[in-house]
N, C-alpha and C positions, 0 to 999 in steps of 0.2 A: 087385262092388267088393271088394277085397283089403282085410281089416282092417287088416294090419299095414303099409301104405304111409302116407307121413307126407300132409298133405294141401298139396293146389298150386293155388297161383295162380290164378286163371280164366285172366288173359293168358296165363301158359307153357303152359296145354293150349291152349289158340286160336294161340297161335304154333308149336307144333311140330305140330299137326294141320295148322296151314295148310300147313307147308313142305312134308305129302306132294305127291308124285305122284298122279295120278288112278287109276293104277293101286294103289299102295298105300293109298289110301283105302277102295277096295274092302273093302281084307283086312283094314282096321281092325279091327270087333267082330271079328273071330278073332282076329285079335292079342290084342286084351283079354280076353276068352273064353281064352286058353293062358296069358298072362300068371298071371292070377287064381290058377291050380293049382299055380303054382311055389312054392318054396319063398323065403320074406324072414328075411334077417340083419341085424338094426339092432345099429350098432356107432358108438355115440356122434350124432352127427346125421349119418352116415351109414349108408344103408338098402340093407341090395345083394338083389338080386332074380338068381337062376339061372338065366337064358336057359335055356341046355343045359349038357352036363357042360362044355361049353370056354369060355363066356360066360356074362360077371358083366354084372349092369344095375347101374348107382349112381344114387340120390338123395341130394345134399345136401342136407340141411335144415337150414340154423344156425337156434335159436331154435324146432323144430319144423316148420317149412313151408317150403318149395319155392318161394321168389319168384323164378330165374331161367331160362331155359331152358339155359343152360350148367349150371345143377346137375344136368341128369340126364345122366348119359355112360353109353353102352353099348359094349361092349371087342370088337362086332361085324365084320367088313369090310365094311359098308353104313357103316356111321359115320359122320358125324352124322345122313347123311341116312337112316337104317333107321326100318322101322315100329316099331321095340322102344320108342325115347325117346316116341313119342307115344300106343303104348298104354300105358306103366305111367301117362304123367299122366292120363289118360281111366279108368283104372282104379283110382286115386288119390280119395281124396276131393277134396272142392272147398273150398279156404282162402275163407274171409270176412275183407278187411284189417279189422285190428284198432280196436276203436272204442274213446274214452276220455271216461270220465265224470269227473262232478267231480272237480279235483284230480288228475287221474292215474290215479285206478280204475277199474280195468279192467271192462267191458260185455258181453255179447256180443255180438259184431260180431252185426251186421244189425239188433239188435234193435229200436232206433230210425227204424231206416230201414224196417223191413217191420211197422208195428205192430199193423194188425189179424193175422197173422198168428205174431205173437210169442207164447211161452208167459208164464203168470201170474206176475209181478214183471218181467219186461224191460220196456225203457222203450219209450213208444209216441211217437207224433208230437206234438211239443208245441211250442211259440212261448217263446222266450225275446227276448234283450238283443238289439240288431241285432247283425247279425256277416254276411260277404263276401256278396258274390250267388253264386248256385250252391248257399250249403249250407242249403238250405231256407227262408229268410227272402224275404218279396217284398214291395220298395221299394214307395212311390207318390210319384213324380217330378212335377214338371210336366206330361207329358205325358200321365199318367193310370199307373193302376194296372200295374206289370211285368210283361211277357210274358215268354213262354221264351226265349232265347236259340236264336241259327243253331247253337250247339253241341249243345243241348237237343233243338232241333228234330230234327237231325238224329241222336240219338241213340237220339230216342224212335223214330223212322220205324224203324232198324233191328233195336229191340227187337220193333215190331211184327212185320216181316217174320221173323225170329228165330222168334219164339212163334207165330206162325201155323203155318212151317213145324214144327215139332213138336208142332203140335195136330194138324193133318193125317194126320202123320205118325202119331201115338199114340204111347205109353209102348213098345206090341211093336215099335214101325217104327222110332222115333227111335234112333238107334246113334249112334255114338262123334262123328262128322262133326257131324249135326244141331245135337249137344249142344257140340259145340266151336263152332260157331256161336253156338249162343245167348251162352257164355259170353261169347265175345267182345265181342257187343253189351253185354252185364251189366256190363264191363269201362268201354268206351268212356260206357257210362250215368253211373257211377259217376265219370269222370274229370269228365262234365259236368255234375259237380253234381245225380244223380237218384240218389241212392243207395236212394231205395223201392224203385224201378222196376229196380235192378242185385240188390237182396236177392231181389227175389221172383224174378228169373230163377234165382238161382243155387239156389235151392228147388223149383224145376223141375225143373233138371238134378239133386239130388238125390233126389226124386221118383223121375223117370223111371229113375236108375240102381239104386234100390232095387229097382222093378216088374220091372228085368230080370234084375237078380240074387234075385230070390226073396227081397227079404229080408222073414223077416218079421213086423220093422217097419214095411213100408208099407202105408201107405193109402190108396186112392183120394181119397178126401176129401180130402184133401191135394195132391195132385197136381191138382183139380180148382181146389182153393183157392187155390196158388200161380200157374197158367195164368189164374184170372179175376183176381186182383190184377195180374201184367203188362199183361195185356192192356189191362185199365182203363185204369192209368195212363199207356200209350205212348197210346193213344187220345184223353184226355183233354187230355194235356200240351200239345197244340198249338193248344187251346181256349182254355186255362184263365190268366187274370191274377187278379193281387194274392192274396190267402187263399188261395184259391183251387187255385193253382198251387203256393205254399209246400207246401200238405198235400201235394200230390201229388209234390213234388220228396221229401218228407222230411227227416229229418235223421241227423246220423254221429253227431253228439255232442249229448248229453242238455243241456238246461240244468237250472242247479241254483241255488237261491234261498235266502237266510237264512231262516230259521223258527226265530229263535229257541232259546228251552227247548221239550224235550218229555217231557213225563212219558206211557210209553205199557207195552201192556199185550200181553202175548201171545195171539193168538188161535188159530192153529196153524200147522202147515208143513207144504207138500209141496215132492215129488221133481219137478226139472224134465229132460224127458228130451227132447229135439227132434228133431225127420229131419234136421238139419242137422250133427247129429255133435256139442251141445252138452248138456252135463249139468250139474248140482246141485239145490240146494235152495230156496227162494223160504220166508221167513218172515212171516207177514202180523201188524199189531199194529194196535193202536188207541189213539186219545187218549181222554183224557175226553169228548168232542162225537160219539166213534162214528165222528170222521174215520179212514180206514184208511193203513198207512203198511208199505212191504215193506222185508227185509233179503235181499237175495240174493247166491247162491256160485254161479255158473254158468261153466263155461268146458268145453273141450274135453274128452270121454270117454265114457261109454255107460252103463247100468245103473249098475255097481258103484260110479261119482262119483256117482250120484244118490243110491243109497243111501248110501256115505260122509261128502259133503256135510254131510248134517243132524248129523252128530257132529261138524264143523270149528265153530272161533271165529268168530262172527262180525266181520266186520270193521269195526267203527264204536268210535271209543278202544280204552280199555284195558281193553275188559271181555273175561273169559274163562268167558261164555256161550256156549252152540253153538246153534246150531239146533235143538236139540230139546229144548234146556233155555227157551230162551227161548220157545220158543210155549209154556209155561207160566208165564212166569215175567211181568218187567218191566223197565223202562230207561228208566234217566232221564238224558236228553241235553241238554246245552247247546253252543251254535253249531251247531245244527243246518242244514243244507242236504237240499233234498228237490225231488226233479223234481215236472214237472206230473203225473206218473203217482203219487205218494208214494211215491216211490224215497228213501230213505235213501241220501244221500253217506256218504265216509268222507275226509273231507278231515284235513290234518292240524290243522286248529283246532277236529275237532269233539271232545267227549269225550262218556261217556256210561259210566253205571254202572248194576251191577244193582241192580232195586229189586223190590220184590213182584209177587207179580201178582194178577190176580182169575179166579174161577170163572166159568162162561159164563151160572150165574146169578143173580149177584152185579151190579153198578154196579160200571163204566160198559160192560161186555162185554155185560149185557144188555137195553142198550138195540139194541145191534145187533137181536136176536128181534123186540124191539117195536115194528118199521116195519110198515106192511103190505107181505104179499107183493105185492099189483098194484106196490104205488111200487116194490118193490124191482127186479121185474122191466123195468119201465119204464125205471126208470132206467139199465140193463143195455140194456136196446134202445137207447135214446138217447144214448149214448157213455161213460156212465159204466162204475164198475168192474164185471164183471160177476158176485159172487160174492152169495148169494144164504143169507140166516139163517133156517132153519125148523125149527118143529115139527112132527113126523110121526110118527107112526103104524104101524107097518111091517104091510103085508098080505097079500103075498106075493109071485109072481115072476110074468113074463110073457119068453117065448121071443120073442126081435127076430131079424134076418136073422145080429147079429156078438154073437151070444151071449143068455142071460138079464139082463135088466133086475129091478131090485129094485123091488115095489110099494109106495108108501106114500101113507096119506092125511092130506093138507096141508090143514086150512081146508075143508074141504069137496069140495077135487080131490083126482082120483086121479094121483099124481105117478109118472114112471120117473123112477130113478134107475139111471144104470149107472157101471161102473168107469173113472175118471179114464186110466189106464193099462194097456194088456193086457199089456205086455213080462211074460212069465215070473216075472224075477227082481225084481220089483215084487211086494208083499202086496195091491193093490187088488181083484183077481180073486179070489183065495182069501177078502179080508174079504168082499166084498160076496157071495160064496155061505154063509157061514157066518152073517151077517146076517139070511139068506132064513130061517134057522131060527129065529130070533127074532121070529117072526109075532105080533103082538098088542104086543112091547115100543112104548113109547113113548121115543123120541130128539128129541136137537135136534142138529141137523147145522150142516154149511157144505158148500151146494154150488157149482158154478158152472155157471151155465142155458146151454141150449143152444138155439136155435134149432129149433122142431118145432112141428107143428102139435098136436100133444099137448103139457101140460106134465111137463116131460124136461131133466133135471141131470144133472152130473157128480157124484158123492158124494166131497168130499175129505175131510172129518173128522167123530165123532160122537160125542155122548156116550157112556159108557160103559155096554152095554146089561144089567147090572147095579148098576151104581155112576155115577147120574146127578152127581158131582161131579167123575168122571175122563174125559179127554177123548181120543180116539185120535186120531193123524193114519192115515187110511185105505192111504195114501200110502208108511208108512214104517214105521207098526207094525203087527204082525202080531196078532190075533185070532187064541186057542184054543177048541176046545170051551169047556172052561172056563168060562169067560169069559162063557158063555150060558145065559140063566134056567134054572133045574129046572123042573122040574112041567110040566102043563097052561099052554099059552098062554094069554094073558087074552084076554076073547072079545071078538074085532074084527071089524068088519061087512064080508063080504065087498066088491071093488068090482063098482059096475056097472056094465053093458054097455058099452062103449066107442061114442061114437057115429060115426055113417061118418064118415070122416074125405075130404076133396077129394084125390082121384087126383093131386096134385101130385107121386110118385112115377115117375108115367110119364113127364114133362118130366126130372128128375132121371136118370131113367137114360136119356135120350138124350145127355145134360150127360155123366156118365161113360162112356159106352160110348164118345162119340166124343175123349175124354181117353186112353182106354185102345188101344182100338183102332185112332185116327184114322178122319180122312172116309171111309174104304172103308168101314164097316161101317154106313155109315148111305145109301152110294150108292142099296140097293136100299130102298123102301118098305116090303117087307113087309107085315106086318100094322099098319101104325102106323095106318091110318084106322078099325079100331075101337077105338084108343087116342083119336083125334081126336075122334071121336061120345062117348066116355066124357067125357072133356073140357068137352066144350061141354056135357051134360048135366048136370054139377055146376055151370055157368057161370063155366068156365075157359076161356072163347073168345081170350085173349088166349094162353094157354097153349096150343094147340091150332094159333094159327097159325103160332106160334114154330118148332114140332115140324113142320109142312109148310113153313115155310120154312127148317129148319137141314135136311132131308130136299134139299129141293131144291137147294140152294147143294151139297150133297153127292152129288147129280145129275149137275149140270148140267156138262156136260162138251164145246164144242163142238170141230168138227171144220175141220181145213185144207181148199182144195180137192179135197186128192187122196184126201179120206176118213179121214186119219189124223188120231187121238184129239190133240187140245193140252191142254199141262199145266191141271189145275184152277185156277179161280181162289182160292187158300189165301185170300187178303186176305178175298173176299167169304164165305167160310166160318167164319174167324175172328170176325168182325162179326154173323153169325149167330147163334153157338155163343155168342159174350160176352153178346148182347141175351138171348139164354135164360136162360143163367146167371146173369146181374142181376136180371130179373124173378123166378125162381126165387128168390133171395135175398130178393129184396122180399118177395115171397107166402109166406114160409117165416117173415119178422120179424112180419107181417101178422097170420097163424093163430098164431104163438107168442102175438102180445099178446092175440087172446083167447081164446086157451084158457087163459091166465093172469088173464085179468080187468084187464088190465093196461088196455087203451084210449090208443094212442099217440094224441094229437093230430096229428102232425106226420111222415106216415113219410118216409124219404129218398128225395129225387126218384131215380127211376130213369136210369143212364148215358144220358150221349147216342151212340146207338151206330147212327144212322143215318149 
């Protein structure tokens, strides 16, 4: 992917891939593959790319993005019809239409719409005031609770087929064609009212273009994450009435509610960085009651917005605190509006000025510490927010597959905490090894839990491991030596032994290998049947048959009369790979809640993906 191309459309790369020929679809990923190396001139919202020395490429972009396919013109003799217009948009980042929160303020597109996979302060799926059919709301009419719509229907059918085809395919297989596909359907999703199910495609195709250009920002996990949200929800969609079906359509635009006055209190900030090409800052506060409330600056950029961000005004009245004054500080708002997620509007009737703030062990900041961890985590599994107030211990480190994890002991576990963020130009990775040398300090953090069969956080901010009154965002300020106790460590009990944990690992990397690689890599069995016997002998027999049946659907391959191979069936391979993936998730929230002590009553029913 070309940094310097402005970003386009989903439709104008699905409509100018579609008009190739079969022959120049071929030579697409080479097109884009040559494109990428050229040299780009932005000159106002116009972006010219250097074919060769006698051919200019143009993008128009008023506003920064590419909504037409007449904005790209290429000064070629294949013209209009040349492969040039349809690799730079393939090469292009992917536009998200623009979403709008309270009053006019601005969101990040998708955010609402793909909420489990949204970062910390974007808004997530929530029920407001009625408003049209299609944008996430679902009537109960006379005739019973609202189905999907023939639009619906048939939008979701094409996302299926879409996402199949590029799970098959894998992140190395899927090229420029696939990925214009899927857009397309993302597109056609999104006109019919499913803007979940159109966000998370186009997190795919960002995904998938990261994995092939090396970028690296990508991660598997991600690309694993946005393929099982698609897939979910095109599956689901033609199931699912009333509630039901709302959740899964999503929504564009956030609602937002009176709440009054709020007198609220800094707790910290981090840096929001996404695979989708969106940066800033997310500000987390609290009320007197411990309730939590965000201020965020997110929109188009990379690292350096992120970093930036936390020194911009926040945008709520006339105050000229920034984000990194205020996670210290306070704010007292009247006409307050706040989504179902405690999103902070910025409407024009709200105001709000700076007021003190409190220490994290002072009232009312420290009532947040004083929950138990089980309720906190719990709570976190059960759809609440999931950031996570501890005392801990620091006791050393432990080497994981994507780096060292920071030990500490919480309550009696022994907790991984790793880095929120790996990007370089991020301080996350630097704090958290210079932390490791503060073995015996005692902190109180904010992390946000992760999902593991071990208990395992993200580390976003910490006391300061000299001066328990000063608070660092992990995120955004930088730790020196300095900074870290003198002398002899105070003596802290090493941890113990770690106990076996369930081979749930070996189901997971069939879930990414066949992400990565597609159905070819899973064609042959290999060795997976003394994966199978490990399995069932921890009593993961459901896990076990998942792995012989996404093996087999990746098999199974019949033949015409005359002995020649017919294409796989993607469908029943996709259907496979998602029931894995799901159970996988289940079993992963499962072992979280108790290795946490948590004890979910109620875990979420598993997809129905027969």
């Amino acid at each position: 992917m070309s940094q310097g191309l402005p970003p386009v459309a989903p439709s104008v790369t699905a409509e100018l891939v579609g008009a190739l020929t079969p022959r120049l679809r071929k030579r697409l990923d080479a097109g884009v593959s040559k494109l990428a190396g050229r040299p780009v001139v932005r000159d106002g919202d116009t972006v010219r790319i250097a074919v060769d020395d006698t051919t200019d490429l143009e993008l128009h972009a008023p506003g920064g993005t590419v909504t037409s396919a007449d904005a790209v013109r290429c000064g070629c003799l294949l013209a209009p019809d040349c492969l040039h217009r349809a690799a730079a948009a393939s090469a292009a980042p992917v536009a998200v239409p623009e979403a709008t929160g309270e009053e006019g303020t601005a969101e990040e597109p998708g955010a609402t719409a793909a909420a489990e996979s949204a970062p910390a302060g974007d808004a997530a799926v929530g029920s407001g005031p009625a408003r049209a059919p299609g944008d996430g709301t679902a009537a109960v009419g006379p005739a019973g609770p609202e189905a999907a719509t023939p639009g619906q229907l048939a939008a979701a059918q094409d996302l299926r087929h879409a996402s199949a085809a590029v799970l098959e395919a894998g992140a190395d297989g899927a090229g420029a064609v696939l990925q214009a596909e899927l857009l397309r359907a993302a597109h056609t999703a999104r006109l019919a009212g499913l803007p979940r199910a159109a966000a998370a495609a186009v997190s795919v195709v960002t995904a998938v273009r990261a994995a092939r250009s090396a970028d690296p920002a990508y991660r598997l996990a991600d690309l694993v994450a946005a393929l099982h949200e698609v897939l979910t929800v095109a599956h689901l969609v033609p199931h699912a009435t009333g509630a039901e079906l709302a959740a899964l359509r999503g929504t564009v635009r956030q609602p937002y509610t009176p709440d009054g006055s709020l007198r609220l209190y800094g707790v910290f900030s981090e840096p929001v960085l996404t695979a989708t090409g969106y940066a800033g800052a997310v500000t987390w506060t609290a009320d007197a009651q411990g309730r939590l409330y965000s201020v965020s600056d997110v929109a188009p950029g990379g690292a350096g917005r992120a970093m930036g961000a936390a020194d911009r005004t926040v945008r709520i009245g006339d105050t000229a605190l920034t984000h990194r004054a205020l996670a210290r500080a306070g704010l007292a708002v009247s006409g307050a509006t706040v989504s179902p997620t405690g999103r902070l509007g910025a409407g024009a009737a709200v105001r709000a000025v700076r007021a003190s703030g409190a220490a994290w062990s002072e009232p009312p900041l420290a009532g947040l510490w004083a929950v138990p961890v089980a309720d906190q985590v719990g709570r976190a599994l059960d759809g609440g927010h999931d950031l996570l107030f501890l005392d801990v211990t620091l006791v050393g480190t432990v080497r994981e597959a994507v780096g060292e994890a920071l030990l500490a002991e919480c309550g009696g576990l022994t907790l991984r905490l790793a880095a929120a963020h790996d990007h370089p130009a991020l301080p996350d990775r630097d704090n958290l090894r210079l932390l490791a040398a503060a073995r015996g300090s005692r902190l109180r953090i904010v992390a946000r839990l992760t999902p593991a069969a071990h208990p395992r956080a993200l580390l976003l901010a910490a006391g300061h491991p000299t001066d328990p009154d000063t608070r660092v965002d992990l995120g955004l300020d930088r730790l020196l030596h300095a900074d870290l106790p003198t002398g002899p460590p105070p003596a802290a009990g090493a941890p113990g032994p770690a106990p076996e944990e369930a081979p749930l690992h070996l189901l997971h990397r069939r879930i990414q290998q066949a992400a990565s690689g597609g159905r070819r890599v899973l064609a042959f069995s290999g060795g997976d049947t003394a994966d199978r016997r490990r399995l069932r002998r921890h009593g993961l027999a459901t896990a076990a048959d998942l792995v012989d049946a996404l093996h087999s659907a990746a098999a199974d391959r019949a033949r015409d009369p005359f002995g020649r191979l017919l294409p796989a069936d993607r469908d029943r391979f996709a259907r496979r790979w998602l029931a894995a993936a799901r159970y996988a998730e289940e079993v992963d929230r499962a072992l979280c809640a108790a290795a946490w002590g948590a004890g979910r009553r109620s875990p979420v029913s598993a997809a129905r993906t027969h």
